[in-house]
Every structure is written in structure tokens, then in C-alpha cells.
C-alpha positions as CSV (number, residue, x, y, z in Angstrom):
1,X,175.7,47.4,112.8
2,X,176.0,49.4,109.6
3,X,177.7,52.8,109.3
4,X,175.0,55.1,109.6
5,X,174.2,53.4,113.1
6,X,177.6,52.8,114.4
7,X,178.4,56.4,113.4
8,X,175.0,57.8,115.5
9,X,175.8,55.2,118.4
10,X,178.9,56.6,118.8
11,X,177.8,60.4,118.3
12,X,175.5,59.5,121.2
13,X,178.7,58.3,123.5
14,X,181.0,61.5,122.9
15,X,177.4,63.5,123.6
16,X,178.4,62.5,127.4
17,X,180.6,64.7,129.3
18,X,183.4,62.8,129.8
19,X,186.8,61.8,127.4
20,X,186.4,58.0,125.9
21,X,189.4,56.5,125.7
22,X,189.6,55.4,121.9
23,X,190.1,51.6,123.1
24,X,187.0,52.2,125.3
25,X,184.9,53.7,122.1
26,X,186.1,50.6,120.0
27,X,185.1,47.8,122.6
28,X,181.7,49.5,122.7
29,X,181.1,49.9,119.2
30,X,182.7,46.5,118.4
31,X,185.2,47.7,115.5
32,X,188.7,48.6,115.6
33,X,190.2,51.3,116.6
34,X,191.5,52.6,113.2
35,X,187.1,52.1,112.7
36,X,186.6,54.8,115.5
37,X,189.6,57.1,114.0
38,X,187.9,56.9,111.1
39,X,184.5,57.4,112.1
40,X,185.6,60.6,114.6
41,X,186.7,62.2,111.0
42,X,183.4,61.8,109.4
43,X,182.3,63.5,112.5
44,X,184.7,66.2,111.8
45,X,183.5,66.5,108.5
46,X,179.8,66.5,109.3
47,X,180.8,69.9,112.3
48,X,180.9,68.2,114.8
49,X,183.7,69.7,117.1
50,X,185.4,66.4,118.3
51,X,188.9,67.3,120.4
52,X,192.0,64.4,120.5
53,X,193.8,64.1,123.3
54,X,197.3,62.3,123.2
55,X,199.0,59.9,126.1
56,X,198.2,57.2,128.5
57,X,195.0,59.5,129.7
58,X,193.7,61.0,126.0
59,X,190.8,60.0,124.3
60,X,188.3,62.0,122.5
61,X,185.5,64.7,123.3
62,X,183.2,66.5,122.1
63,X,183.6,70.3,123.2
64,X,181.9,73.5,121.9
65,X,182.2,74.7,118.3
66,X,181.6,77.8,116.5
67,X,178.1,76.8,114.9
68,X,175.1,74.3,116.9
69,X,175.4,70.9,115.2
70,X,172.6,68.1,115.8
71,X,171.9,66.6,118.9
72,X,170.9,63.0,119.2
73,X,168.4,62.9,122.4
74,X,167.2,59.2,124.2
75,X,163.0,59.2,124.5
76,X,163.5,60.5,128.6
77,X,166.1,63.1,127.5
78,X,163.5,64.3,124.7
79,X,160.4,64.3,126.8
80,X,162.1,66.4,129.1
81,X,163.3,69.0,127.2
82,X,159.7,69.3,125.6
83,X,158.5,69.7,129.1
84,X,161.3,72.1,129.8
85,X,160.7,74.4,126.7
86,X,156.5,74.5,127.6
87,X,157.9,75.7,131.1
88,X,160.3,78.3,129.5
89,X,157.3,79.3,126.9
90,X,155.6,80.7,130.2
91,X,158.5,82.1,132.0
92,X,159.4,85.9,132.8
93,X,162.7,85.8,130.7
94,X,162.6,88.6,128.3
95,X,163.3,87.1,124.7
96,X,163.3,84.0,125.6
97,X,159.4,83.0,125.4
98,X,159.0,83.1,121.6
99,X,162.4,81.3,121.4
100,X,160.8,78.8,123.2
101,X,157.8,78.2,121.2
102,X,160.0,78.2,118.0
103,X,162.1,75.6,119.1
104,X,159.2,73.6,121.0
105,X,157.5,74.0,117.7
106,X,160.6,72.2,115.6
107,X,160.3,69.5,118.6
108,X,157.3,68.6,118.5
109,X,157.4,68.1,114.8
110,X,159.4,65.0,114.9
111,X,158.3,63.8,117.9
112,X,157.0,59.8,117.5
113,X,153.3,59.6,119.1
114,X,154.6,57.6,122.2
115,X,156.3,60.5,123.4
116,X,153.7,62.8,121.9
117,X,151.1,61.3,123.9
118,X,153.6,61.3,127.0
119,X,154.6,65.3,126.9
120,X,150.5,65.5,126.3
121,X,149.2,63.3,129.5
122,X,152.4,65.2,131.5
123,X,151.1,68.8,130.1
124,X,147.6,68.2,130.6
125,X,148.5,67.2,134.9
126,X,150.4,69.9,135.3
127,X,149.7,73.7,135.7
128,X,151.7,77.0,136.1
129,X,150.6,80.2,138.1
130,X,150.1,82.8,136.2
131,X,151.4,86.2,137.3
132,X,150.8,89.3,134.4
133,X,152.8,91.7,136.7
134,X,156.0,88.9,136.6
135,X,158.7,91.4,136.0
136,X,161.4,89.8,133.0
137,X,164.4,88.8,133.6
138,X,167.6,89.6,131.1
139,X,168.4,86.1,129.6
140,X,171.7,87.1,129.8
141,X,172.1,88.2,133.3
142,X,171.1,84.8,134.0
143,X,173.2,82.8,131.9
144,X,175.9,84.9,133.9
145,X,174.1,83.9,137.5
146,X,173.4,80.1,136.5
147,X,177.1,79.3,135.1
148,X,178.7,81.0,138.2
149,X,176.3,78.6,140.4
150,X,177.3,75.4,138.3
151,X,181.4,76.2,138.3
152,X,180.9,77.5,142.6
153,X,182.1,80.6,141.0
154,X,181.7,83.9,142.9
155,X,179.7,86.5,141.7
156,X,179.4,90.0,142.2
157,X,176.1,92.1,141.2
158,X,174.4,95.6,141.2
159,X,171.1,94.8,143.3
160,X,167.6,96.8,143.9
161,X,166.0,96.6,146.9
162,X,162.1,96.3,147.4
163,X,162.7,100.0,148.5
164,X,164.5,100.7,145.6
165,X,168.1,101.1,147.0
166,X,171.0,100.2,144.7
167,X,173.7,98.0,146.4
168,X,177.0,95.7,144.9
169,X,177.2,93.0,146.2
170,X,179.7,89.6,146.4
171,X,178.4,86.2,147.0
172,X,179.2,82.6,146.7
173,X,175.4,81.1,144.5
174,X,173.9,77.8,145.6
175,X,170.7,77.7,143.4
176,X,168.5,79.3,141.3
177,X,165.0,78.4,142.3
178,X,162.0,79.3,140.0
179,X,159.0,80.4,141.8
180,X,155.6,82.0,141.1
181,X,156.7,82.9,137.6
182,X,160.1,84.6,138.8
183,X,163.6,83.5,139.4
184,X,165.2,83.8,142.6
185,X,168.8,83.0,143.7
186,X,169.9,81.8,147.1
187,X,173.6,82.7,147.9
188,X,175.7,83.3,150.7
189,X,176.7,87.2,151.0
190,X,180.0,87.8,151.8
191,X,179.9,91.3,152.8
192,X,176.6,90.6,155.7
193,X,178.1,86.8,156.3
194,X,174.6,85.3,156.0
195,X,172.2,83.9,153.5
196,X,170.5,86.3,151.2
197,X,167.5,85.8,148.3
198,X,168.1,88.0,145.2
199,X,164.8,88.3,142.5
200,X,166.9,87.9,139.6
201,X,164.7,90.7,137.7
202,X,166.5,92.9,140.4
203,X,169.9,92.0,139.1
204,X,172.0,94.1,137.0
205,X,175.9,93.7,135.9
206,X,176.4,90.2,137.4
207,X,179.9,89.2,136.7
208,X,181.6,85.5,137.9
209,X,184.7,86.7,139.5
210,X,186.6,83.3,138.1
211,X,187.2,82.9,142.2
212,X,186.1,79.3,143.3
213,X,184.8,78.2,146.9
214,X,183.7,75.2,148.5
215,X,180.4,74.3,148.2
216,X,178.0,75.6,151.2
217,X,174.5,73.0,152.6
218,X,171.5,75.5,151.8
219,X,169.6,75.9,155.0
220,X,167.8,72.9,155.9
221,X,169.6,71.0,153.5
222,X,166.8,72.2,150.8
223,X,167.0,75.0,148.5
224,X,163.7,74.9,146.9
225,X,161.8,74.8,150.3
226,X,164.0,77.4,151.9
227,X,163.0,80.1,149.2
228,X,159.6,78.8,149.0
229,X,159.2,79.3,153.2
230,X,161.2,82.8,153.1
231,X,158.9,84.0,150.4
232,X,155.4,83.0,151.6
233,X,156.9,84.8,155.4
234,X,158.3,87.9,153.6
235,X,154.4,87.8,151.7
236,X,152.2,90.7,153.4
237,X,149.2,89.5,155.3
238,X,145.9,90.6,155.6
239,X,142.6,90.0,157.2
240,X,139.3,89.8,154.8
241,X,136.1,91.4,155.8
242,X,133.2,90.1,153.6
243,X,129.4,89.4,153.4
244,X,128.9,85.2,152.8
245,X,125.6,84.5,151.6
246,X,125.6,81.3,153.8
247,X,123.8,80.8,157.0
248,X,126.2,81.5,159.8
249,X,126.7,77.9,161.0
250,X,126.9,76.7,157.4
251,X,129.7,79.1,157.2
252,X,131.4,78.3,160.3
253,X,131.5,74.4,159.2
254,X,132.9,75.0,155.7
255,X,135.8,77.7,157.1
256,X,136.6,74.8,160.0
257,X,140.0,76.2,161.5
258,X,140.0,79.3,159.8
259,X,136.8,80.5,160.6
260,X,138.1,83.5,162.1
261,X,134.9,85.9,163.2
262,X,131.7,85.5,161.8
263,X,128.7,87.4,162.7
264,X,124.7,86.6,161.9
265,X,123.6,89.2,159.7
266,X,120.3,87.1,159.1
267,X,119.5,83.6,158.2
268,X,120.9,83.4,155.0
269,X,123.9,85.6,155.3
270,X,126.9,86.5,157.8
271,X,129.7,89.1,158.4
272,X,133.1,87.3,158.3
273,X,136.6,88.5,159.4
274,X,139.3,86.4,158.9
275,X,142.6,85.4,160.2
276,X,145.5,87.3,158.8
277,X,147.2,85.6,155.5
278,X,147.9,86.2,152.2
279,X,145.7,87.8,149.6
280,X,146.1,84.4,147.1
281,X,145.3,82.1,150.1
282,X,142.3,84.6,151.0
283,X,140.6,84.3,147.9
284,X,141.1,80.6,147.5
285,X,139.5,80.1,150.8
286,X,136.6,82.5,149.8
287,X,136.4,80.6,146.6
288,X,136.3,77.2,148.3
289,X,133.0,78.4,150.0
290,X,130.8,77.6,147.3
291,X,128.8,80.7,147.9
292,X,127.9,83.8,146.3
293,X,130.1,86.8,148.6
294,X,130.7,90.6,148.8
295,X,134.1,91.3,149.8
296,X,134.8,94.4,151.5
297,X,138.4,95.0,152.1
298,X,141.2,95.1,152.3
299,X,141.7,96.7,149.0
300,X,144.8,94.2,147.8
301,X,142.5,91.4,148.2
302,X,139.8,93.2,146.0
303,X,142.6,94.2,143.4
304,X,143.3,90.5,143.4
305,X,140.1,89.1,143.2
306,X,139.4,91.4,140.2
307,X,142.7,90.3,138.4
308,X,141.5,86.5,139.1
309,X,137.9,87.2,137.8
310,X,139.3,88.8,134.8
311,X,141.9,85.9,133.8
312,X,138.9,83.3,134.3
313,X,136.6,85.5,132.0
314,X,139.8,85.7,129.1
315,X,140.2,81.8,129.8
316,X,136.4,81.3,128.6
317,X,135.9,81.4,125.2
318,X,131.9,81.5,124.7
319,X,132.2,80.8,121.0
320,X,133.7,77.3,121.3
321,X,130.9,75.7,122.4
322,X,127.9,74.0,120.1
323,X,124.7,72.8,121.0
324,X,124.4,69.1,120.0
């Protein structure tokens, strides 16, 4: 192994977050373990921050410096922070879009074409909703929330209600979930002795109290799907009312459970009235029809329909396409 690569290989090891024994770094390495001291002050000299520790128990680390040196990344470690930046390019975190796109950008560059072609198949499978009234999020409000959550640190916050009521509030965070283009954070409140969700746009003056607890089992044992359910319950239903341009039988066949009431208006049209649901799952079951319609209220589900026709119509770019 020459320098250059025993010196990377062993960057790579102290990039773990643990302290390697300098025996331990020398069996790996296959050198001795004046080779490693040695090596560890090249490191030094090149900025990386590398930290001795003396005794039975020291070793060496690598801790946090005053400047951001290199990182070395395996092929899974870089595919996945590729993925994670086009994620964070779209996300409602004020500042931190353009940041993202930079740095994907410097990524991307150096990528080799296996994992080019990897991020691309992964990209191209994938999709994320778009919401243009996502409220942003301070980047570092949730530095302050996500650290707190990793060290089961208790945090304390100034929240806003959905009726606009300011309130402090202490809690012990479990997770930050990302959902429909905003952050939420489940955590137990310690003042109402129950679980709580917190929109993380909402949050102002968060503050880890450096006060540790125990690690609490989020309902059902899943995060994720716990904020997922609350927030499709908490989500204000509606019923449609809409002309289909589809015989009434046709109509009834296609809508299957959730046919709701239809009504013959003639042979090629009906009056329908759905079941009560949301105004997304509304117009994705009016879209699944297949069939020209005329929607008549409510007037959230019109507002949304527009917003959907309008981000289809930007999506379409007329001039791209050539007759061959």
C-alpha cells in the first residue's frame, strides 16, 4: 500500500465515530505504530482535527475543527447524500435550497458514471409533492430541534397555534418527520403529559435545556406513520358536488366503493355527491375518472383543482417538442 493510500485508508477509519486504539489503527493498516503516529501528523498538517488520547483506553479521533476539511465518502455513503441534497433542494427550509443545489452541483461533478447513473435511475423513480404555500422553516431553529432529539435532550420552544395562540412549551423530542413538504416534530409535552405534533415553521426560540431523559416508544412503535395518520385525521373533509360527463352506470363502476350519490342527468352525464374526504384525495379520484367534469363545490376543492391545473400547465413546456 503506498502512502497516499494508507494515509486515505486510514482518514476513512478515524471518519467513524468511535476512538481507534493506535494498536488497532496499526493492525489494520499493516504498519507500525510509530507509521500511524506519523501518518496522524500528516493529517494534522493537511487540517484535519485529529485528538490523542493517553492511557490503557486512548486512541485517536477525529472531532470538530475550526474550518470543514475533506471528507472521504464509500459509493452507498455518496449516493445517498446526492439523494439527500436533491431532497433538501425541494424542501421548505429557508436558505437552505440554493445551498443545496451549490453543493449537489460540486457532487455531482466528480461523481464516476456508476453512481451517476444510480442517483439518476433512483431520481427518475421517485417524486416529491409539491406544495407552493409550504411555509419555510429557520435552518437554524432546526439544527436546535434535531440535535436536542439526537442527544434526548429537552427542549423548550415558543409555539403558534393553527389559531394563532402563542404558547412555551417543554418537551422531551422523539423525531422529526418530514411530510408534504414540511417538518413536523413528535414529542412528549411535559406540561399536558401527552404526545403533541409541532409544524416546525411554527417554532420560534427553541433552546435544548442540556437536561437528558430516557428514551420514550412513539405511539405504535412508528413515528413516521403516527404523524402521517394524525395529519391526514386532523385534514378537513369535504364532500364534492360535480357534473361527470359519463353515463350514470359508467360512473358508478369506475367510483366502485366511493361512489357516493350519483344522479342521471341524461345519458351521457350525472350529478355526483361524494363521500366526505380530503380535497387532494377528491381531485385524484375525479382525475382517475377519465372523464371530462364540472366541479361545483366546495370551494377548497375548486381552489385546489385550479392550483393543480396551473402547476401541470407550468410543468408543460410547448416549445420542447419537434416534429420529426
Amino acid at each position: 500500500m503506498s502512502d497516499a493510500a494508507r494515509l486515505l485508508r486510514l482518514l476513512s477509519l478515524l471518519q467513524t465515530p468511535r476512538e481507534w486504539p493506535g494498536s488497532e489503527l496499526a493492525t489494520r493498516l499493516n504498519v507500525t505504530p510509530r507509521t500511524v503516529r506519523r501518518d496522524i501528523d500528516r493529517l494534522r498538517d493537511l487540517g484535519y482535527p485529529v485528538e490523542a488520547t493517553l492511557g490503557v483506553l486512548g486512541g485517536y479521533r477525529l472531532v470538530a475543527g475550526k474550518a470543514m476539511p475533506p471528507l472521504l465518502l464509500d459509493d452507498e455513503e455518496a449516493v445517498a447524500i446526492t439523494l439527500g441534497l436533491h431532497t433538501a433542494a425541494r424542501q421548505p427550509v429557508s436558505g437552505i435550497a440554493d445551498a443545496s443545489l451549490r453543493a449537489l452541483a460540486k457532487l455531482q461533478q466528480v461523481l464516476p458514471p456508476r453512481l451517476s447513473r444510480r442517483v439518476s435511475t433512483l431520481t427518475s423513480s421517485t417524486s416529491a409533492s409539491a406544495a407552493s404555500t409550504a411555509s419555510l422553516v429557520d435552518p437554524a431553529q432546526l439544527t436546535v430541534v434535531a440535535a436536542a432529539t439526537h442527544a434526548y435532550e429537552r427542549l423548550r420552544f415558543s409555539y403558534v397555534s393553527n389559531e394563532g395562540v402563542v404558547s412555551r412549551r417543554h418537551v422531551e423530542p422523539t423525531r422529526l418527520v418530514a411530510l408534504d413538504r414540511r417538518w413536523y416534530l413528535l414529542a412528549h409535552d411535559l406540561d399536558r403529559e401527552d404526545w403533541r405534533i409541532f409544524r416546525l415553521d411554527r417554532v420560534s426560540s427553541a433552546l435544548a435545556t442540556g437536561a437528558r431523559f430516557a428514551p420514550r416508544e412513539a405511539p405504535g412503535g412508528d413515528a413516521v406513520a403516527y404523524v402521517t395518520q394524525k395529519m391526514y385525521d386532523s385534514a378537513p373533509t369535504y364532500r364534492a358536488h360535480a357534473t361527470l360527463r359519463l353515463p350514470v352506470e359508467v360512473a358508478r363502476a369506475r367510483l366502485a366503493d366511493f361512489a357516493g350519490d350519483l344522479t342521471a342527468l341524461n345519458a351521457a352525464s350525472c350529478r355526483w355527491e361524494s363521500g366526505e374526504d380530503t380535497v387532494e384525495y377528491l381531485a385524484f379520484r375525479l382525475t382517475l375518472l377519465a372523464c371530462d367534469f364540472t366541479v361545483h363545490g366546495p370551494e377548497p376543492l375548486v381552489d385546489h383543482l385550479r392550483t393543480v391545473a396551473m402547476r401541470i400547465s407550468h410543468s408543460i413546456d410547448a416549445g420542447s417538442w419537434t416534429e420529426t
